[in-house]
C-alpha positions as CSV (number, residue, x, y, z in Angstrom):
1,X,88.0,133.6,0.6
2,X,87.3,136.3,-2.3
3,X,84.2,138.4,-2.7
4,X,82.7,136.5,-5.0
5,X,82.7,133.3,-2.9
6,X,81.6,135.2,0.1
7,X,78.4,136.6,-2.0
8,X,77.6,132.7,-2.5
9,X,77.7,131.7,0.9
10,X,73.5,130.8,2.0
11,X,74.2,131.9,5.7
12,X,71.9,129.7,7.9
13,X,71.1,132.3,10.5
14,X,71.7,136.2,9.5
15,X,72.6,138.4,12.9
16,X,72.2,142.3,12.3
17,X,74.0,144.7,14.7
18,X,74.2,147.7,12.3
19,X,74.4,150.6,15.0
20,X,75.5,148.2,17.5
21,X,79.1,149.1,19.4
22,X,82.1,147.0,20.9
23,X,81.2,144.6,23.0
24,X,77.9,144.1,21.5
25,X,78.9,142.3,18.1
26,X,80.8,140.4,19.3
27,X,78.5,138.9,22.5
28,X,76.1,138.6,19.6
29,X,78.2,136.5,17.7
30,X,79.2,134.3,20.7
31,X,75.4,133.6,21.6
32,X,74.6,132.6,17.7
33,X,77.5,130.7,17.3
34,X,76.6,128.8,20.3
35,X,73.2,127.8,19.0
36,X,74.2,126.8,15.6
37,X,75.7,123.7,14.3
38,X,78.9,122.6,12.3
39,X,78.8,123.4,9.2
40,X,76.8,125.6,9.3
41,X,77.2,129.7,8.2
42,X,76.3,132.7,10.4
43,X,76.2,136.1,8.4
44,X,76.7,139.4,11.1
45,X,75.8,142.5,9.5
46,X,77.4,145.6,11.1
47,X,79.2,148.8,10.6
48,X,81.6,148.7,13.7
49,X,85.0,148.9,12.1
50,X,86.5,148.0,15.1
51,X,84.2,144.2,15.1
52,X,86.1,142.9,12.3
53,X,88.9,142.3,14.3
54,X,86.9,141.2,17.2
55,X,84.7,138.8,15.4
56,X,88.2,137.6,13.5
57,X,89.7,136.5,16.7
58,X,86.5,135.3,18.5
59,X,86.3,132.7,15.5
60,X,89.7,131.7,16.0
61,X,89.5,131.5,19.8
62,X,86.2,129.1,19.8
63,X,87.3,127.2,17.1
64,X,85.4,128.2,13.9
65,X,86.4,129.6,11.0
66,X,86.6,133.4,10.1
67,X,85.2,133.2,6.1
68,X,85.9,136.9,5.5
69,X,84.2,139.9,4.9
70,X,82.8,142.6,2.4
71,X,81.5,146.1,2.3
72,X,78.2,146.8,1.5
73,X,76.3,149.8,1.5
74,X,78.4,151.2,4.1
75,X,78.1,148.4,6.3
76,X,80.0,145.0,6.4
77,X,78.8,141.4,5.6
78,X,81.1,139.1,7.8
79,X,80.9,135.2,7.7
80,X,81.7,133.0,10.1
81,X,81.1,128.8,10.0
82,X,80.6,126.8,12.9
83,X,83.4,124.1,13.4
């Protein structure tokens, strides 16, 4: 998905785990995912380079789909939808 598509996306639920490091993003992403329903769009906020890849292949792994992400600010925007 492009930047411009990602900026449109309304996430449903917004997680923020700016300062946060490996394995937290990504637990945090598990447990929201969890509680959400398909169709819907979580937004993680965080500036953990190495969480793009994990959050990527959690998606994947449980069966949702990986939207993409952007930089912001010196943080990243990643979306994720519940399947």
């Amino acid at each position: 998905m492009n930047r411009e598509a990602l900026k449109n996306i309304k996430p449903v639920k917004v997680i923020d785990v700016r300062g946060e490091l490996c394995p937290v993003p990504t637990l945090r992403t598990s447990e929201a995912l969890n509680n959400m329903k398909p169709g819907e769009t979580l937004l993680i906020l965080t500036d953990d380079d190495a969480a793009l890849e994990d959050i990527s292949s959690l998606a994947k792994r449980t069966g949702n789909k990986y939207l993409g992400s952007v930089t912001d600010k010196g943080f990243y925007k990643v979306y994720v939808e519940v399947r």
